[in-house]
LUMRO-90414 format. One record per atom (N, C-alpha, C): residue in one letter; x, y, z. Coordinates in steps of 0.001 Angstrom, whole numbers, padded with zeros to 6 digits, always signed. Layout:
AXYZ/...
***
This chain:
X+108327+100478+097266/X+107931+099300+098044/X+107110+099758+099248/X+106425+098890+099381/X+105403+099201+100915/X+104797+098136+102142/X+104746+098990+102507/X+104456+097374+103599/X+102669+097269+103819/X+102247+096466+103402/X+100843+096395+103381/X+099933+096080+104240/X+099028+096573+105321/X+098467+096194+105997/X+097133+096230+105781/X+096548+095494+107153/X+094489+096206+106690/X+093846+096693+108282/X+092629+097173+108069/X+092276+097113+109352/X+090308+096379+109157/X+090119+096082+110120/X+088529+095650+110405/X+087721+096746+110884/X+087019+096640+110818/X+086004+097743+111893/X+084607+096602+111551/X+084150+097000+112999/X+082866+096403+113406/X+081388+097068+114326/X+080870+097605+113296/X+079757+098980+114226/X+079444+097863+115240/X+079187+098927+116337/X+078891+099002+117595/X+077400+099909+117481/X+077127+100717+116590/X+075672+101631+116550/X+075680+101826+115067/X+074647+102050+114769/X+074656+102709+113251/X+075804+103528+112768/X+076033+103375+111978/X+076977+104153+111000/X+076751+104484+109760/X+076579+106270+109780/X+076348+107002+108518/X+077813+107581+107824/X+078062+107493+106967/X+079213+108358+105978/X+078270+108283+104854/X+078010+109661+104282/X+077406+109893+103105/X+077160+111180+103161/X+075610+111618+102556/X+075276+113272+102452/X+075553+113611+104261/X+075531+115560+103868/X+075635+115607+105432/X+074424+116186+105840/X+073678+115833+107240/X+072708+116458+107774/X+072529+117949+107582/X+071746+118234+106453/X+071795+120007+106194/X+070207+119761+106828/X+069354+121111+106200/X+068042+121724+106855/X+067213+121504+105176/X+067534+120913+104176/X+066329+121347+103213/X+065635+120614+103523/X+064313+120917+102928/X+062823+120256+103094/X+063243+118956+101883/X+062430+117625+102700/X+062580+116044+102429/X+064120+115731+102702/X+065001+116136+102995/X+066155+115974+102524/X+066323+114449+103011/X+066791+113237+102161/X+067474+111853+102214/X+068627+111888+102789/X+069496+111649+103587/X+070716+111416+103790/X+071159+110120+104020/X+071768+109676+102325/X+072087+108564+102065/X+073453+108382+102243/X+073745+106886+102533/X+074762+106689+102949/X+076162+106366+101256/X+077704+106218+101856/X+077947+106080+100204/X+077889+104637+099860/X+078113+104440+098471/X+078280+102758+098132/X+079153+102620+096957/X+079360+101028+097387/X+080061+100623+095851/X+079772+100861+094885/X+079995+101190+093824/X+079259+101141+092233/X+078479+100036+091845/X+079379+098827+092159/X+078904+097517+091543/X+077954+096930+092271/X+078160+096654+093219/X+077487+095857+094744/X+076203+096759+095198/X+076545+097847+094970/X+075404+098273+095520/X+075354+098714+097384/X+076466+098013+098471/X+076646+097891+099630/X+077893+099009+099519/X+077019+099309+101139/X+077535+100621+101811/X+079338+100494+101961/X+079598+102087+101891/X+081238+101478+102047/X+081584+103044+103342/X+083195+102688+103682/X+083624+104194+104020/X+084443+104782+103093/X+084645+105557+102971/X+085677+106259+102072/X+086956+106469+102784/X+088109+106594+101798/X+089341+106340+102241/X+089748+107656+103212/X+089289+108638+102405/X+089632+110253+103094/X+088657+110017+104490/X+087534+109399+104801/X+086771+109124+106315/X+087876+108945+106988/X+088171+107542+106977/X+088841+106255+107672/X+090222+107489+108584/X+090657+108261+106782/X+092264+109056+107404/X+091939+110334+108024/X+091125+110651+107691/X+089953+111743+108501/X+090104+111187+110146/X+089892+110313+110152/X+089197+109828+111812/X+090660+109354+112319/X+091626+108958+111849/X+093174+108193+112060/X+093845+109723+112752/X+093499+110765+111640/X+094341+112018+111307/X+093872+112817+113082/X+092335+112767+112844/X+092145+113404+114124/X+092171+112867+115579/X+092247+111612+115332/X+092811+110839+116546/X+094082+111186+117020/X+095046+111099+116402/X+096417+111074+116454/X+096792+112193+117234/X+096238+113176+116386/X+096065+114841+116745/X+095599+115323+118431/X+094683+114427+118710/X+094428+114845+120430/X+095474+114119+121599/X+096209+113673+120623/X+097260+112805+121894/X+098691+113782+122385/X+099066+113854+123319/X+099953+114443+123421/X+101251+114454+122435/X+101800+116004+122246/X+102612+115908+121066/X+101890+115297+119742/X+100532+115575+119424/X+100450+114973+118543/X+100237+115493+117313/X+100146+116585+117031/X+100617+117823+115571/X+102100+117069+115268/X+103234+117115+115616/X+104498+116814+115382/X+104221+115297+114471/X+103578+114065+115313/X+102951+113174+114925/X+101997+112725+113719/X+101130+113791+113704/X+100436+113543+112121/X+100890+114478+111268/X+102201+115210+111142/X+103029+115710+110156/X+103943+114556+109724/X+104298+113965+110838/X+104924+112799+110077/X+104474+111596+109766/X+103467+111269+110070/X+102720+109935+109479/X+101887+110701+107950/X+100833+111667+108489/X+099957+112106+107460/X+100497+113285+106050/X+101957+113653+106568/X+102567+114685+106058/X+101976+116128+106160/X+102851+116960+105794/X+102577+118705+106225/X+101545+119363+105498/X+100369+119974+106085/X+099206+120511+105251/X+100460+122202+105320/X+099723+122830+104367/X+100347+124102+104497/X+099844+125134+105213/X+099073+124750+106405/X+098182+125073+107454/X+099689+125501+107831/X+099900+124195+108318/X+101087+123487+109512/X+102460+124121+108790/X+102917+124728+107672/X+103861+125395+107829/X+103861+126765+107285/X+103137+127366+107712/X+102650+128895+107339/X+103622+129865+108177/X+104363+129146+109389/X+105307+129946+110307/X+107083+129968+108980/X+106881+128641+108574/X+107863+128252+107848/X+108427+129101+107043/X+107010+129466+105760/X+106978+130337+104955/X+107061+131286+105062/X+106900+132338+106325/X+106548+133566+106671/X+108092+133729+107213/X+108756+133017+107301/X+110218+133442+107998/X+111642+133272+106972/X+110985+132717+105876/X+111718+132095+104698/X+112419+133560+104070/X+113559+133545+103295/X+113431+134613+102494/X+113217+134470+101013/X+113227+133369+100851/X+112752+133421+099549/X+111490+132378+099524/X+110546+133118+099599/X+108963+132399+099499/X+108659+132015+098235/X+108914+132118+096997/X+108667+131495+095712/X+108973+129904+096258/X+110319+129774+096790/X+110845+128659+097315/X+110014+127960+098042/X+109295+128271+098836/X+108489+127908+100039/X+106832+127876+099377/X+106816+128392+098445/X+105204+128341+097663/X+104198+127154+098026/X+104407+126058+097703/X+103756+124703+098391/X+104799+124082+099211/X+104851+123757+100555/X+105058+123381+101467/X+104893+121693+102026/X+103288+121419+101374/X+102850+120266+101593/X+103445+118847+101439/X+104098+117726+102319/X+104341+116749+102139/X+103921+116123+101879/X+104085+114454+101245/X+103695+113198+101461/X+103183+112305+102467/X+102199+111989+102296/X+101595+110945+103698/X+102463+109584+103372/X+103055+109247+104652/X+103469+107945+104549/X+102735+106925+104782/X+101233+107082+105603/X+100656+105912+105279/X+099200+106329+104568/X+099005+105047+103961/X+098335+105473+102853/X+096110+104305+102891/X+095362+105079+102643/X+094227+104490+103454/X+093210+104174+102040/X+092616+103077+101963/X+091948+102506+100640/X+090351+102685+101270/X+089086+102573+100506/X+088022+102430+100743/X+087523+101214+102222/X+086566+101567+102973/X+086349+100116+103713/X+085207+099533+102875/X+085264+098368+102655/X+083691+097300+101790/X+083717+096895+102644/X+082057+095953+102677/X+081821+095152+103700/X+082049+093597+103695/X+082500+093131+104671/X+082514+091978+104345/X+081301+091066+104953/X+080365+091143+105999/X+079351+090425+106464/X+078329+091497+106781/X+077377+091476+106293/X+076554+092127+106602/X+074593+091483+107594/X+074973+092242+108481/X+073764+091630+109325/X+072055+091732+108942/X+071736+090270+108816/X+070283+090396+108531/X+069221+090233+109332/X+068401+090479+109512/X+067219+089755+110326/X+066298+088647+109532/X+066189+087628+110860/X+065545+086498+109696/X+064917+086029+110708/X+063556+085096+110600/X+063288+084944+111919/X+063190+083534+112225/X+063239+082823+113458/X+064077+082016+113510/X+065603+081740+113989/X+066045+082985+113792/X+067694+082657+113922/X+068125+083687+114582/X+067763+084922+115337/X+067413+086164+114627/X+068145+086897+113115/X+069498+086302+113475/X+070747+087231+112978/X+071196+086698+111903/X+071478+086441+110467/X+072073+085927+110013/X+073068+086834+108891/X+074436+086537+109353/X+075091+087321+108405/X+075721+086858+106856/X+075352+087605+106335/X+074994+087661+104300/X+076422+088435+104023/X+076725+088054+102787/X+078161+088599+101794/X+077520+087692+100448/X+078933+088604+099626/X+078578+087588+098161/X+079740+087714+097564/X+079959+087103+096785/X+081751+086574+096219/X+082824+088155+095730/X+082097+088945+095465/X+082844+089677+095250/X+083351+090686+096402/X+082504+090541+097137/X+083277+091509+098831/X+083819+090603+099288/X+083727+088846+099308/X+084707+088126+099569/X+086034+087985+099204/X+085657+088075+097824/X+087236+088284+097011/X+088013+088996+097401/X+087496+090572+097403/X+088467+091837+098086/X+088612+091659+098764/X+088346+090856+100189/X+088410+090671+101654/X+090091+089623+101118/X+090000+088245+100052/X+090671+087531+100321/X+092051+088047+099265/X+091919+088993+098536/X+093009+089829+098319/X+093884+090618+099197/X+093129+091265+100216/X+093495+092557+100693/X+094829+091366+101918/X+094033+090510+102329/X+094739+089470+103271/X+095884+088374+102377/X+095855+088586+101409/X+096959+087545+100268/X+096362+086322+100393/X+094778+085487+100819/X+094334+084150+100732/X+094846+083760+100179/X+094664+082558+099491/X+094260+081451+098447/X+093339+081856+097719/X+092968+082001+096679/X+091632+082129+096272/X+090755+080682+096302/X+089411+080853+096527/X+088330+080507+097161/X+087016+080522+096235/X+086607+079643+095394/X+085526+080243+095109/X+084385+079666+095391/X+083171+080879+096109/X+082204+080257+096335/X+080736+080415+096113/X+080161+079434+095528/X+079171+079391+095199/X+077381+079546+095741/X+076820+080732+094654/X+075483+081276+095631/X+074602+080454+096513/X+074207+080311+097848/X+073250+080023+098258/X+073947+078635+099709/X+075377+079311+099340/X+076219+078249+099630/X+076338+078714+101433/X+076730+077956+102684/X+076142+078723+104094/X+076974+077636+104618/X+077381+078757+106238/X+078059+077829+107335/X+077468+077785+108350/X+077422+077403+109376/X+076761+077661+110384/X+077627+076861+111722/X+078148+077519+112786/X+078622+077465+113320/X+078116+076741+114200/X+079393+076460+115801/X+078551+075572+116196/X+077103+076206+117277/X+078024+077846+117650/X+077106+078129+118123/X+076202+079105+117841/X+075739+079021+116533/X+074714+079325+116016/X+073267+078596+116216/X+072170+079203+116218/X+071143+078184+116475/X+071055+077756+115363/X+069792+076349+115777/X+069518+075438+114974/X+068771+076094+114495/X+068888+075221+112882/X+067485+076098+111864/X+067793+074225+110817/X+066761+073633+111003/X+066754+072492+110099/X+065493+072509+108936/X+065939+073978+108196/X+065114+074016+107038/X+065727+074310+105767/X+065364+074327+104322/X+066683+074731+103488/X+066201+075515+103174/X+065294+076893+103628/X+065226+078201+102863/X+065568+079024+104015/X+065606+080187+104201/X+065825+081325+105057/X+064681+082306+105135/X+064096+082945+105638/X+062691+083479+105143/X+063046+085348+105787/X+063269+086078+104807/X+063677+087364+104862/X+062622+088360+104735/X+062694+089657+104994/X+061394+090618+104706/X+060743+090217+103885/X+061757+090679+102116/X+061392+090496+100988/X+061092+089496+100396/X+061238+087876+101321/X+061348+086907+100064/X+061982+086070+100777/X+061773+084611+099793/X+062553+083475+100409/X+064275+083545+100067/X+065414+082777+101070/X+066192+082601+100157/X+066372+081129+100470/X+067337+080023+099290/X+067482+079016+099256/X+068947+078367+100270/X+068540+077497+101052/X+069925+077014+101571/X+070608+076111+100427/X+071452+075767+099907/X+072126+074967+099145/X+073369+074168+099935/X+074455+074415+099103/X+075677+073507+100014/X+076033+073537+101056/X+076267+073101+102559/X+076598+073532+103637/X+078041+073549+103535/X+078730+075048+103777/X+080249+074495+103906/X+081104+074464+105322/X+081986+073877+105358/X+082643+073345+106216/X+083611+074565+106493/X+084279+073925+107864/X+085125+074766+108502/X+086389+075499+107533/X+086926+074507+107087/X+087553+075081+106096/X+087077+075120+104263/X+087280+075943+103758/X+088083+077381+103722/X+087278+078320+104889/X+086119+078646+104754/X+085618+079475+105089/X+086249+080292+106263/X+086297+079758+107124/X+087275+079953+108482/X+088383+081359+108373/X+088610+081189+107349/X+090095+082242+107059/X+089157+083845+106623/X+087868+083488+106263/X+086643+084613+105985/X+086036+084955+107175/X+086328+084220+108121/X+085934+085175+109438/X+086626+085822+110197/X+086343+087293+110171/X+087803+087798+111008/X+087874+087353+112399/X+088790+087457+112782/X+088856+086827+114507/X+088872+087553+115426/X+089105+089139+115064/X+088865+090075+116000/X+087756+090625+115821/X+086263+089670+115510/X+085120+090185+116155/X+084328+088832+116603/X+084167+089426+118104/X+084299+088751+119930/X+083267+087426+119180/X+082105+088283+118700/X+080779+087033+118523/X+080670+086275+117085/X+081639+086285+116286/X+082083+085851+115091/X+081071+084406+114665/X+081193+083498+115793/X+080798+082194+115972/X+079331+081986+116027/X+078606+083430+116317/X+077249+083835+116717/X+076038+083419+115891/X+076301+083721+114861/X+075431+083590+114026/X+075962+082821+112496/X+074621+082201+112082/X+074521+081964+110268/X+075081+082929+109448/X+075907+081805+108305/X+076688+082573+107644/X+075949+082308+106029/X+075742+083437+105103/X+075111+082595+103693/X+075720+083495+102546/X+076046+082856+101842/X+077148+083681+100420/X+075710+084183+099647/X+074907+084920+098903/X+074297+085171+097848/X+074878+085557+096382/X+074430+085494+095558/X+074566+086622+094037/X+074773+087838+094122/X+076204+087747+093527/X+076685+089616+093390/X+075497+090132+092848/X+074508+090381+091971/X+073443+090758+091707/X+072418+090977+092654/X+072220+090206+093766/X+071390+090040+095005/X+071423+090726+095994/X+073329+091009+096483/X+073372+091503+097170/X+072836+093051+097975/X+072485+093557+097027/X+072252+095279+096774/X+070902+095348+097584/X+069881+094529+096877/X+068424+094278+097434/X+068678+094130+098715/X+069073+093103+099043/X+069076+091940+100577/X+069772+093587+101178/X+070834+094254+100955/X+071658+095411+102095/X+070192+096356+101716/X+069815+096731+101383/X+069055+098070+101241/X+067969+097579+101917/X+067552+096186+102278/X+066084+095682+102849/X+066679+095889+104213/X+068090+095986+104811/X+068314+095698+105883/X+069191+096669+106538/X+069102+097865+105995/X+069609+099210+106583/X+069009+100072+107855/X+069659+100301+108297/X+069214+101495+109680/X+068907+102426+109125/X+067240+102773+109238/X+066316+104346+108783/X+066223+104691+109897/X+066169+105725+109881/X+065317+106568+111065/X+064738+108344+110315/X+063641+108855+110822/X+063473+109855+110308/X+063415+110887+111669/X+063903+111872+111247/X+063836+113129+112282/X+063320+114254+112146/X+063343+115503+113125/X+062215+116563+112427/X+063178+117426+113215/X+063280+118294+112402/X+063620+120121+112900/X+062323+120767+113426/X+061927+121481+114402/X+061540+122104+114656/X+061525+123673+114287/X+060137+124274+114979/X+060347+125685+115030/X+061144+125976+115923/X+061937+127684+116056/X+062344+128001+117247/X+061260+128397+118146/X+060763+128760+118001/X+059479+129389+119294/X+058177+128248+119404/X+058015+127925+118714/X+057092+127226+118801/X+057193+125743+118790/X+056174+124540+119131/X+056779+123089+118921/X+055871+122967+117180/X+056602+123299+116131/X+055852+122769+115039/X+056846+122602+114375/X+056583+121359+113839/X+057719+120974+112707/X+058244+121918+111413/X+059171+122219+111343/X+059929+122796+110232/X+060168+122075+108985/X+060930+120868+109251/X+061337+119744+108097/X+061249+118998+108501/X+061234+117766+107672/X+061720+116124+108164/X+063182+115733+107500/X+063715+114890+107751/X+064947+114321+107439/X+064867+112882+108092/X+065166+112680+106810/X+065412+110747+106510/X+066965+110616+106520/X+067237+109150+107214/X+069031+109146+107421/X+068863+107430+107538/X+069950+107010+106451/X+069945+105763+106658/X+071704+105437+107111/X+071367+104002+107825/X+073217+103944+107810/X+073218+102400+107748/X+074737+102011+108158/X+075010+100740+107844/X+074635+100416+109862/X+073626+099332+109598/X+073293+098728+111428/X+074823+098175+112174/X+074288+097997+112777/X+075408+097470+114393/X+075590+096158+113702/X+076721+095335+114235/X+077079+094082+113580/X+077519+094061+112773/X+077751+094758+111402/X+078086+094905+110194/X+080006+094784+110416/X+080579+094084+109401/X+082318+094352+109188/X+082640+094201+108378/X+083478+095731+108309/X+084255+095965+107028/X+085802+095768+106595/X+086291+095698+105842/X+087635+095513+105732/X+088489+096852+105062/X+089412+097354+105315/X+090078+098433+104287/X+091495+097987+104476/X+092191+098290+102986/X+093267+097724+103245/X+094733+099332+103537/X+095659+099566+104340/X+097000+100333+104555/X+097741+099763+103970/X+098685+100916+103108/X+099836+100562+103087/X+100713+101797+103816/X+102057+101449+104401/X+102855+102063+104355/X+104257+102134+103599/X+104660+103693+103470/X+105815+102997+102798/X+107303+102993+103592/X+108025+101657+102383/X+108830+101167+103571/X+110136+102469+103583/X+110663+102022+104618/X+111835+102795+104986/X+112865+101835+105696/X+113949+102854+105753/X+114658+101815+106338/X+115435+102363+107634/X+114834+103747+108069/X+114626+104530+109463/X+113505+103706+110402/X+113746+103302+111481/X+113304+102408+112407/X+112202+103801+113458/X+112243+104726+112723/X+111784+105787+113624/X+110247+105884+112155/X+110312+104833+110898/X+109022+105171+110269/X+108874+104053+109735/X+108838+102950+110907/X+108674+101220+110593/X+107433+101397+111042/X+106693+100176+110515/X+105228+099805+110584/X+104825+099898+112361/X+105749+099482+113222/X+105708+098865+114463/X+105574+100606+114740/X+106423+101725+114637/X+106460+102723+115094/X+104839+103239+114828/X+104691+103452+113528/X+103298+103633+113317/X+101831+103356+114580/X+101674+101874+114664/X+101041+101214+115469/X+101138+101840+116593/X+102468+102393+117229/X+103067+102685+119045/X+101953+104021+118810/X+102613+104998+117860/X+102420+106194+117640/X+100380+106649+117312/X+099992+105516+117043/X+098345+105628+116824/X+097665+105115+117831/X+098541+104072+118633/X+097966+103639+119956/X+096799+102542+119199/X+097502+101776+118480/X+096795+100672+117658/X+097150+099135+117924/X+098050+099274+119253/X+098202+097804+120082/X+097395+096877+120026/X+095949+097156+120076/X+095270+096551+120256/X+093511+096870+119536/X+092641+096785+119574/X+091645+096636+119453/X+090743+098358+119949/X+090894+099170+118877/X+090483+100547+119766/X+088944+101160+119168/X+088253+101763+120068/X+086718+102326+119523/X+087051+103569+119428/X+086293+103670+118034/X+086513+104634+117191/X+085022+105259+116579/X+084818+106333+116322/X+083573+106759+116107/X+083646+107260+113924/X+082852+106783+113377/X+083115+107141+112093/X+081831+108011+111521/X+082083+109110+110828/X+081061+109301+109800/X+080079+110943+111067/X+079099+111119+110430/X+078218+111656+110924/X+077637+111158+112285/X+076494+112756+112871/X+075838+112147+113555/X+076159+111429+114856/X+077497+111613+115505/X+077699+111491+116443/X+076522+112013+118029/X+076538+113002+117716/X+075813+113397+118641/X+074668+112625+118883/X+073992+112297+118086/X+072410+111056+118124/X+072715+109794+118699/X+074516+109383+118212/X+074628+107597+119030/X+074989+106875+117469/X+074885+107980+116569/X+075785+107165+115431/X+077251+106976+115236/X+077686+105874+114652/X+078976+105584+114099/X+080289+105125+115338/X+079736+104571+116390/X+080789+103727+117275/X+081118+102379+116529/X+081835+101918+116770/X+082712+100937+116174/X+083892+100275+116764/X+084819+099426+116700/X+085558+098278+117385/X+086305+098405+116238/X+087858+099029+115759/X+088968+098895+114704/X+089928+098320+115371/X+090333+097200+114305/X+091717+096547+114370/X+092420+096461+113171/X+093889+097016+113400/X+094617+096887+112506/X+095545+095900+112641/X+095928+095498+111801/X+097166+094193+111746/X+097984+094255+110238/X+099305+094186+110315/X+100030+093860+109361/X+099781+092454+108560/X+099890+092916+107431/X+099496+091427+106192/X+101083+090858+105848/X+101445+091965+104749/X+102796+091609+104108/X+103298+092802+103327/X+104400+092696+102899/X+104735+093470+102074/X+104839+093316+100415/X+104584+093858+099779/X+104295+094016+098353/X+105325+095072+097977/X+105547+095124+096791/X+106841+095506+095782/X+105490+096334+094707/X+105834+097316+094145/X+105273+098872+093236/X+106748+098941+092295/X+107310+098563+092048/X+107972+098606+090896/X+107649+098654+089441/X+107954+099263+088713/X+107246+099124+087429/X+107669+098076+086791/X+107181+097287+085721/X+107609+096535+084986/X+108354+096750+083482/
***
């Protein structure tokens, strides 16, 4: 049994997770993605990557991510070395008690002009969004848009994008939709909202990614060495990933302890992925408990 939670994240600057900035000549450094969708994701090992090394700079905090993340055999090499029977002691490594899934996106920011901002999804990153949270299911149809109140006015029914027109169709109302906007991001209300075609979606994210290209230099001299291309997911963008932990019935490895112990009270910035040093991958994470779910076999 486990207790299931999720968290949000919301870039604050570009955000790369993908290839890593090496030195070959042209080198792309693409970001990763869904299979299906085509839209950028994080990976689960990132997310516990960035949890793991957080945890780790807080006071007492080795003791701390042995027991949330469990024992690498880094961390008990004193163990083994004092043991007398080391066959016994051979792998060392524990179980992580909490456990970290892919992040997808759930709104992704466009430029349109007119509005400036309008944020795009399509039924199937909705779906996972309204799984990961136990919704209702919801289904909604392409071309289908909300628009808040304080969103600007736009009294036309197409949207007019780099690539192409898109069509306004049904306007929907506060509810359902409402339960699809997370609430822990500040400007939620900000902008146009428009569902597209799981098929669509891939185009519309790849027309609307953060490029930038950079150059290595010589050492002695100012002449370029290489170039390097780096794309990431832009500022505005939010993703969803879903935690579980598992349950216990020690009050010293309850969900609430977890939260104290990550310093996840509240609303914390967090840096993900590559490229820090340039001003990539700041971000706004919130975690919150959903429910608990049952892993029993049938």
């Amino acid at each position: 049994m486990y207790k299931k939670a999720y968290g949000i994240i919301e870039t604050l600057a570009p955000l790369h997770v993908g290839a890593s900035s090496g030195e070959e000549t042209g080198n792309l450094n693409l970001i990763f993605r869904d299979q299906f969708t085509q839209t950028g994701i994080i990976p689960g090992s990132s997310i516990r990557g960035r949890f793991r090394a957080d945890m780790r700079l807080q006071t007492n905090g080795e003791p701390l991510v042995n027991l949330w993340y469990g024992h690498s055999s880094e961390a008990d090499e004193e163990q083994k070395k004092s043991s007398e029977d080391k066959d016994k002691t051979k792998d060392f490594t524990t179980e992580a008690r909490v456990k970290f899934e892919y992040a997808s996106l759930v709104w992704f920011p466009v430029y349109c002009p007119g509005q400036p901002i309008v944020r795009v999804s399509c039924p199937k990153l909705l779906n996972r969004y309204q799984k990961i949270l136990g919704l209702p299911k919801t289904n909604f149809s392409p071309y289908s848009y909300y628009r808040p109140t304080k969103a600007p006015e736009y009294k036309r029914d197409r949207l007019f994008f780099n690539l192409g027109v898109l069509p306004l169709k049904e306007e929907l109302k506060k509810e359902p939709i409402k339960a699809y906007l997370p609430s822990e991001v500040e400007d939620i209300n900000d902008h146009l909202f428009v569902i597209v075609k799981d098929t669509e979606i891939g185009m519309i994210h790849d027309m609307s990614l953060y490029r930038q290209s950079r150059a290595a230099l010589e050492t002695n001299i100012k002449k370029v060495k290489n170039f390097f291309n780096v794309e990431a997911l832009p500022e505005m963008a939010i993703l969803i990933f879903p935690i579980a932990l598992k349950k216990s019935l020690d009050e010293a490895h309850s969900w609430e302890k977890y939260i104290q112990d990550a310093e996840f009270e509240k609303t914390k910035e967090l840096y993900f992925g590559g490229l820090e040093s340039i001003g990539f991958g700041r971000t706004n994470t919130t975690i919150k408990l959903a429910q608990t779910i049952n892993e029993e076999p049938k």
